[in-house]
C-alpha positions in Angstrom: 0.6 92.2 100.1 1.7 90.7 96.6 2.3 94.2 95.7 5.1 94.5 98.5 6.5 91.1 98.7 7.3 92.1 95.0 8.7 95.1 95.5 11.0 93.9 98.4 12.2 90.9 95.6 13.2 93.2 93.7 15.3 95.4 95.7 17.4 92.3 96.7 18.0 91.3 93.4 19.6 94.4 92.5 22.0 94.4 95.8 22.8 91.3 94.4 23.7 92.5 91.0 25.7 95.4 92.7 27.8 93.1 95.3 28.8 90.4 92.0 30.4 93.5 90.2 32.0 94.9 93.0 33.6 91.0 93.3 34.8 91.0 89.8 36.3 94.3 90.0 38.3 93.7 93.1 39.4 90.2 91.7 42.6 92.0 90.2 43.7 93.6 93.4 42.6 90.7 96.0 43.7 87.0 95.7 41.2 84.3 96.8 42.8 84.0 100.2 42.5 87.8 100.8 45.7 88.9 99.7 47.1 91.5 97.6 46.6 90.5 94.3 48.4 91.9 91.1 46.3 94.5 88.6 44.4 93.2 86.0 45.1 89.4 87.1 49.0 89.6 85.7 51.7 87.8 88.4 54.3 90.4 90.0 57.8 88.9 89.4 59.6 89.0 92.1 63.2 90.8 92.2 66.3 88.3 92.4 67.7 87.8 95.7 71.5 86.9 96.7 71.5 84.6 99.9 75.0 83.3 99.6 78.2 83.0 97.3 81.0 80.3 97.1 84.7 80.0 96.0 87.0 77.5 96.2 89.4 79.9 98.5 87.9 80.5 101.1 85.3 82.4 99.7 87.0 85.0 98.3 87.1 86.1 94.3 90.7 84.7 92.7 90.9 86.5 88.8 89.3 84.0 86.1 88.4 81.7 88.6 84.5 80.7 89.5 82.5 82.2 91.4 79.1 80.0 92.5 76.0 82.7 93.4 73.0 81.3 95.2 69.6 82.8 96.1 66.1 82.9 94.5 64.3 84.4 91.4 67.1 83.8 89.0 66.6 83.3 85.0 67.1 79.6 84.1 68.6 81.3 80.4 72.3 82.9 80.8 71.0 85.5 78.7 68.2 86.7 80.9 70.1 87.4 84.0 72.7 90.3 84.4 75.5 89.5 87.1 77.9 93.1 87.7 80.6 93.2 89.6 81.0 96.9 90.4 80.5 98.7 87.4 81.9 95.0 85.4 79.3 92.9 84.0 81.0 89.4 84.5 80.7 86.1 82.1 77.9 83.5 83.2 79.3 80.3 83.1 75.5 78.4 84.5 72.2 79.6 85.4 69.5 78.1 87.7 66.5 80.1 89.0 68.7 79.5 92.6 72.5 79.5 91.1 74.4 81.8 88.9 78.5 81.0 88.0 80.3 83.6 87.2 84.2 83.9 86.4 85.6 86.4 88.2 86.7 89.5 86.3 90.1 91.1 86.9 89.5 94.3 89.0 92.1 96.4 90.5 90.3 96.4 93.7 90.2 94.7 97.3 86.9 93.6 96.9 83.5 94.2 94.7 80.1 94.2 95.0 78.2 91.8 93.5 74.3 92.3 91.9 72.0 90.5 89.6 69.6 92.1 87.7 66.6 90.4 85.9 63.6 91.8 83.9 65.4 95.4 84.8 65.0 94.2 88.6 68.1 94.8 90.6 68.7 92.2 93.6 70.5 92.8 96.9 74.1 93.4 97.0 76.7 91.4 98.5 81.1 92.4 99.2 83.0 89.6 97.7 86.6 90.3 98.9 89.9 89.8 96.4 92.3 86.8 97.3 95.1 89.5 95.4 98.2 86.7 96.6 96.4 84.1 94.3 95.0 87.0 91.9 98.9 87.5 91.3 99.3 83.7 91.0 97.2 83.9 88.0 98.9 86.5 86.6 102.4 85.2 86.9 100.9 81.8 85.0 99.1 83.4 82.3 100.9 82.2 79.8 102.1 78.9 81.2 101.6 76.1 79.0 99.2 74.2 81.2 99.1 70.6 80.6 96.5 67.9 81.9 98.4 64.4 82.0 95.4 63.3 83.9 91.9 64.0 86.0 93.6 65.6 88.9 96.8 65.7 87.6 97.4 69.1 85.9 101.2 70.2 84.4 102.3 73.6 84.3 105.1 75.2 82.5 106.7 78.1 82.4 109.3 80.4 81.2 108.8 84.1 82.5 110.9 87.1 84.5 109.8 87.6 88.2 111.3 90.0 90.5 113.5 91.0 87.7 115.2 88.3 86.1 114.5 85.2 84.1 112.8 82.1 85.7 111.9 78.7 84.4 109.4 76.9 86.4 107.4 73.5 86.4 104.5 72.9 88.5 102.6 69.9 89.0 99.1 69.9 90.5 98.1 66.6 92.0 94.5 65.9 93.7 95.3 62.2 95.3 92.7 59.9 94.5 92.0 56.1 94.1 93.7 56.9 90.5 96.0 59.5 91.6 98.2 57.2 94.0 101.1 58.8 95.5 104.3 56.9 96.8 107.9 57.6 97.8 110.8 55.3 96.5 114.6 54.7 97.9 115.9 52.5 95.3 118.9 50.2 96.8 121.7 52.6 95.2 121.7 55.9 93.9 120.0 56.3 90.8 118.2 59.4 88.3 114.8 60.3 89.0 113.8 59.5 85.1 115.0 55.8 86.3 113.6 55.2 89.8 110.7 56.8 88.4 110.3 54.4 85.5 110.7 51.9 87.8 107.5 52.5 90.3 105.6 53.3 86.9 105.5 57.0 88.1 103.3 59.3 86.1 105.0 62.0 87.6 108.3 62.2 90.1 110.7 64.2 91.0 114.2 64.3 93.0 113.8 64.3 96.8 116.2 64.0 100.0 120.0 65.0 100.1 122.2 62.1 99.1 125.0 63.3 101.6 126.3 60.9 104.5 125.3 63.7 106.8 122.2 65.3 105.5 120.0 62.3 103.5 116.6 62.2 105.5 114.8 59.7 107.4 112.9 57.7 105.0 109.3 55.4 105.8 107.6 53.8 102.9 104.3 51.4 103.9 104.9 51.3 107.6 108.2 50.3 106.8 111.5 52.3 108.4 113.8 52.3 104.9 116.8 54.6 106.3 117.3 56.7 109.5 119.3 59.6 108.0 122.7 61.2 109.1 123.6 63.0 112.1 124.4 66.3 110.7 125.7 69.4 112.9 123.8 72.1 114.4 124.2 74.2 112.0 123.0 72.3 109.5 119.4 71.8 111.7 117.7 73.3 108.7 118.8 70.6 106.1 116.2 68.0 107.6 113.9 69.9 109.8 110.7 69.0 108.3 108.7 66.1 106.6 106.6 65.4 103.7 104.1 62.8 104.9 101.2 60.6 103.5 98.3 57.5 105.2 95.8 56.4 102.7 97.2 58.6 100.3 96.3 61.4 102.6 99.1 64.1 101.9 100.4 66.8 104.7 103.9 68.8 106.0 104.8 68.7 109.3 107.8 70.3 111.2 110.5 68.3 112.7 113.8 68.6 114.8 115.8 66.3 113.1 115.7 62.7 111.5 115.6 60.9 114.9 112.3 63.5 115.6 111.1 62.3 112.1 111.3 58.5 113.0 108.8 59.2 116.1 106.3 60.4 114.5 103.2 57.4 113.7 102.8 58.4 110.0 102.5 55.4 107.2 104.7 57.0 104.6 107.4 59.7 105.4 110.2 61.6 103.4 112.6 64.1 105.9 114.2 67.1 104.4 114.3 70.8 104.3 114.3 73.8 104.8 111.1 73.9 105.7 109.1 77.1 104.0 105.6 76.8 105.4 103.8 75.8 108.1 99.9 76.2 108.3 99.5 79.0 105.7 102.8 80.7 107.8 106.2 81.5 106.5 109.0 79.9 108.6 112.7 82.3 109.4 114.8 81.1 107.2 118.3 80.4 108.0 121.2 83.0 107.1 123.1 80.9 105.2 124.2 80.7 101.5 121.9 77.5 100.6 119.1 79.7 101.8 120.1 83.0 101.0 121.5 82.2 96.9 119.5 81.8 94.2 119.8 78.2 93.5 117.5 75.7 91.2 115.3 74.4 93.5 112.6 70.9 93.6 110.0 71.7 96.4 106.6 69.8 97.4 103.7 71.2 98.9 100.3 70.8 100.1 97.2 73.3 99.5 94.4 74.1 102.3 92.3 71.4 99.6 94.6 68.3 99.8 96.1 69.0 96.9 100.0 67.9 96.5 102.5 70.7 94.4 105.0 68.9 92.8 107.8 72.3 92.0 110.7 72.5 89.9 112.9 76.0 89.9 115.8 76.0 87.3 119.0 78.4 88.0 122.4 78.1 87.1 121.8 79.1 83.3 122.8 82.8 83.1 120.2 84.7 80.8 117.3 82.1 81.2 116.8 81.0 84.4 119.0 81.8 87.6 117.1 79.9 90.2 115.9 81.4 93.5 116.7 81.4 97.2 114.3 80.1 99.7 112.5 83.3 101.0 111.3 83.4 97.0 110.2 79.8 96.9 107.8 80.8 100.2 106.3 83.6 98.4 106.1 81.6 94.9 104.5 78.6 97.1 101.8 81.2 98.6 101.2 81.9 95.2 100.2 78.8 94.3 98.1 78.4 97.2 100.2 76.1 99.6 98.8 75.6 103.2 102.1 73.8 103.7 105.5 73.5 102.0 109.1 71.8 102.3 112.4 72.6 100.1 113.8 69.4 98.8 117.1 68.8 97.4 118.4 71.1 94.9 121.2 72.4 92.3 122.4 69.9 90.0 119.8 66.9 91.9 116.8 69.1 90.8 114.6 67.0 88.3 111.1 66.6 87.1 110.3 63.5 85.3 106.5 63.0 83.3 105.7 59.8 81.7 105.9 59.6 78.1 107.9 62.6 78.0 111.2 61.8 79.9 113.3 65.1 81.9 111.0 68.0 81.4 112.9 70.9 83.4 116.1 71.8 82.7 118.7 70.1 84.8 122.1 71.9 85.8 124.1 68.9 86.5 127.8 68.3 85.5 127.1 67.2 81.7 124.2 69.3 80.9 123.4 72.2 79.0 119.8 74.1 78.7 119.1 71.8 75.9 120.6 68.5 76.9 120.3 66.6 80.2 122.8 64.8 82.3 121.0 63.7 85.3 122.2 63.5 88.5 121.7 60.0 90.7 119.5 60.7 93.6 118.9 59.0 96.8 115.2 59.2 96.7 112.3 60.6 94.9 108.5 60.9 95.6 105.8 60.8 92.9 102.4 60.1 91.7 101.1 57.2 90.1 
């Protein structure tokens, strides 16, 4: 009986034995919850994975400009992730385990597909389409001299040849803020945009409505109705038929009818003039006339899908270094620079940017002036930042 209760010990110590070494080589391949495990106890890294991307237009890739990746499984070191663009690997501006930015690589394309690769594994791929109006925006500014007077005040200049001739523009970008205050000022008699300008303590302004009896634009500054306009004939319609308008320094373009249409309307701060070049992203008919039609200097404002406001200058009138342009140019260089809305303000010899600390900074054709001297021109009204 000993004999056998012996020999039965024994045989369940050995299936004992057997069953612990079966556990410890099945450890590698099964985790403690009964999962797959990896071989030999070594974690699997996981492959990246793209979930979303972001722009700031409208999701869509603009040259040089950033590009914000999210997903999972990223490499918190630049160096460790690889972010292609078609067959471009792109510069990594950031890197998060859930958020590459890139810049966006100049590619002759209408979109590209975007991967990341870490630790040789590829992620998912994702189309990223071209925004090519602003791509051509970037290109046309590339060698600006860009200038910033301010946080969200950013100066551009430029002296290039577009559509085959010599151009001189200014461009200034304003993001309105509790620092960034914009305003509109009438002073009581005609005066230069360098003066009225001084006088509000403008960091930037330029030259506004027409100064004519019958085409100077309604004008409301605070709640406050500063000058009704003129009465100008039909065929003049397009001379005031849109407004530049602002409440709590919340900037937009609308279209109008006329001043007395302009005076209706319940907005805190507005400035009439025109033509009017675009409305919601759309380019307005422009009327067949020589003010539209003739390449003139110009001084336009805008307003980008962002609530940004575009403070423009155009010169013209100097033969062999800038000739100005006619309306239908100023919508497409306006698209280019990524106006939602924009409105053509008084131009020739009234056109005039003025930056603090540095006085006229375009290059006004008035009576008196040459390419390298000014002789400004006294305006009825200006608008600015300050």
């Amino acid at each position: 009986m000993n004999y056998l209760r012996t020999f039965l010990y024994a045989i369940l110590l050995c299936a004992s034995v057997i069953c612990h070494s079966c556990e410890k080589e099945n450890m590698g391949n099964e985790g403690a919850d009964g999962t797959e495990g990896t071989t030999g106890g070594v974690e699997e890294v996981a492959a990246p994975e793209i979930t979303s991307y972001s722009t700031k237009f409208n999701n869509k890739a603009v040259f040089d400009q950033e590009v914000v990746i999210s997903g999972r499984n990223f490499a918190e070191t630049k160096s460790d992730n690889v972010v292609m663009f078609n067959d471009t690997e792109v510069n990594i501006l950031s890197a998060s385990t859930e958020q590459l930015v890139v810049r966006t690589p100049r590619l002759d394309t209408d979109y590209a597909v975007i991967a990341v690769t870490v630790n040789e594994k590829e992620s998912n791929k994702r189309a990223i389409y071209y925004d090519k109006v602003r791509c051509d925006s970037v290109l046309l500014f590339q060698n600006a001299k860009v200038i910033t007077l301010r946080n969200g005040v950013v100066w551009k200049q430029l002296e290039t040849r577009w559509h085959d001739a010599p151009r001189s523009i200014n461009v200034v970008s304003i993001t309105p803020s509790s620092k960034n205050k914009l305003g509109i000022a009438l002073p009581p008699a005609l005066s230069t945009t360098s003066d009225t300008s001084k006088s509000v303590d403008a960091l930037v302004g330029i030259n506004a409505a027409y100064f004519g009896d019958i085409s100077r634009g309604f004008v409301r500054i605070d709640g406050v109705d500063k000058c009704p306009g003129g009465n100008y004939s039909a065929n003049q319609y397009y001379l005031n038929n849109g407004v530049y308008v602002f409440n709590n320094n919340v900037p937009n373009i609308k279209g109008v009818s006329n001043n007395a249409d302009a005076a209706t309307l319940p907005d805190d701060n507005i400035q009439c003039c025109g033509p009017l070049l675009i409305l919601d992203g759309e380019d307005l008919i422009q009327a067949d006339v020589d003010h539209c039609n003739v390449e003139h200097p110009r001084t336009i404002v805008g307003v980008t899908e962002d609530g940004r406001v575009l403070f423009v200058t155009v010169d013209g009138r100097f033969s062999g270094k800038a000739i100005g342009m006619s309306t239908a140019m100023l919508q497409e260089l306006m698209h280019l620079l990524g106006a939602k809305h924009a409105l053509n303000l008084d131009g020739g010899g009234s056109t005039t940017m003025y930056v603090k600390d540095r006085g006229v900074v375009n290059h006004v054709c008035n009576s008196g002036s040459t390419w390298d001297k000014v002789a400004e021109r006294k305006v009825s009204t200006i608008l600015y930042v300050k």
